[in-house]
Steps between C-alpha positions, in 0.01 A plus 500: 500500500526226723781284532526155511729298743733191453279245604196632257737550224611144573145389492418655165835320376352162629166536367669587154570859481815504272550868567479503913808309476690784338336748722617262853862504380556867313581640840758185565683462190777736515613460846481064439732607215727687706550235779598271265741704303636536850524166559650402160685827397338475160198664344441266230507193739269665770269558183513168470426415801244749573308308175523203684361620792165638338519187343458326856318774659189421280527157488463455891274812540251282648716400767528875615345559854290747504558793771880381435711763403529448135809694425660280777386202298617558166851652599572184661344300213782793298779367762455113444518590163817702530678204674334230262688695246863589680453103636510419140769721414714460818904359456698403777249515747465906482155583456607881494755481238281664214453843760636770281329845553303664801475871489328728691271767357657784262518879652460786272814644726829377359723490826174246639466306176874404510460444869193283436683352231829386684259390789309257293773380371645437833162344645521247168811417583411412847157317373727247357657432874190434667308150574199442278303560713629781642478703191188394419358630811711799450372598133082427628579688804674791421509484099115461455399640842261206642452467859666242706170299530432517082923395474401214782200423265676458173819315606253268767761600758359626873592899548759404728701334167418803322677750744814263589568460112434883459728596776766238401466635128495933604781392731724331256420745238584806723811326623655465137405843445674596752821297386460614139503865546484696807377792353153341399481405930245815539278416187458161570397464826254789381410298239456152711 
């Protein structure tokens, strides 16, 4: 069976084919989700905000270019949405004050769950020290895996932003690991 791409799917969608729009996003939906729960540190809130989004997302369909990268598009259309919200929500000028969780993915092994465990918590805690910015660049680029161009893209920063905030954020994150526990030196760096 043939598969359709983004910009057909987003043709049928403009021409009034309800169910192309769930077909364009089902491969989206979980990982918009998951950058904003990382951004806000809470699931019902990034639900929120995810509904939002797809809110948006259809409403300015048309203004989608086609050939663009469309998962490009609608996470940043996810990360306007995600500050709208903490903008909203902000006191005292601390836009990251609502950060709560960010884990990284469970082992079946025990000694690396706990390890896992005690280095997410330790990467949250260091998520709250960083500049805007720099931990949004930090959760596209090494949280959701996009490329420095697609990160450039989103944020409508040129690559050379991208990379300074990255270093600036991997640099600050590894230093307070290193201050935090000394033992954790060997799995971070591996880990950064």
């Amino acid at each position: 069976m043939w598969m359709k791409n983004d910009d057909d799917l987003v043709g049928e969608v403009l021409k009034g084919d309800q169910s192309s729009f769930d077909l364009l996003l089902r491969p989206h939906r979980q990982g918009l989700i998951n950058m904003a729960y990382r951004m806000t540190g809470n699931f019902e809130e990034a639900k929120e905000i995810c509904q939002e989004s797809l809110i948006k997302i259809y409403k300015y369909l048309y203004r989608f270019e086609k050939g663009r990268s469309f998962k490009s598009w609608i996470y940043k259309i996810t990360m306007n949405s995600t500050y709208d919200f903490l903008r909203k929500k902000k006191k005292a000028g601390d836009i990251i004050e609502s950060q709560k969780r960010y884990t990284l993915s469970v082992s079946p092994n025990p000694e690396k769950q706990f390890l896992n465990k005690e280095i997410g918590s330790k990467i949250e805690s260091c998520l709250r020290n960083l500049s805007p910015k720099e931990k949004t660049v930090f959760i596209l680029r090494d949280g959701d895996g996009f490329s420095v161009e697609e990160t450039s893209r989103i944020l409508k920063c040129s690559s050379l932003s991208v990379r300074t905030h990255l270093s600036r954020a991997r640099k600050k994150i590894r230093i307070q690991f290193e201050k935090a526990n000394l033992g954790f030196k060997k799995e971070v760096k591996s880990e950064l």
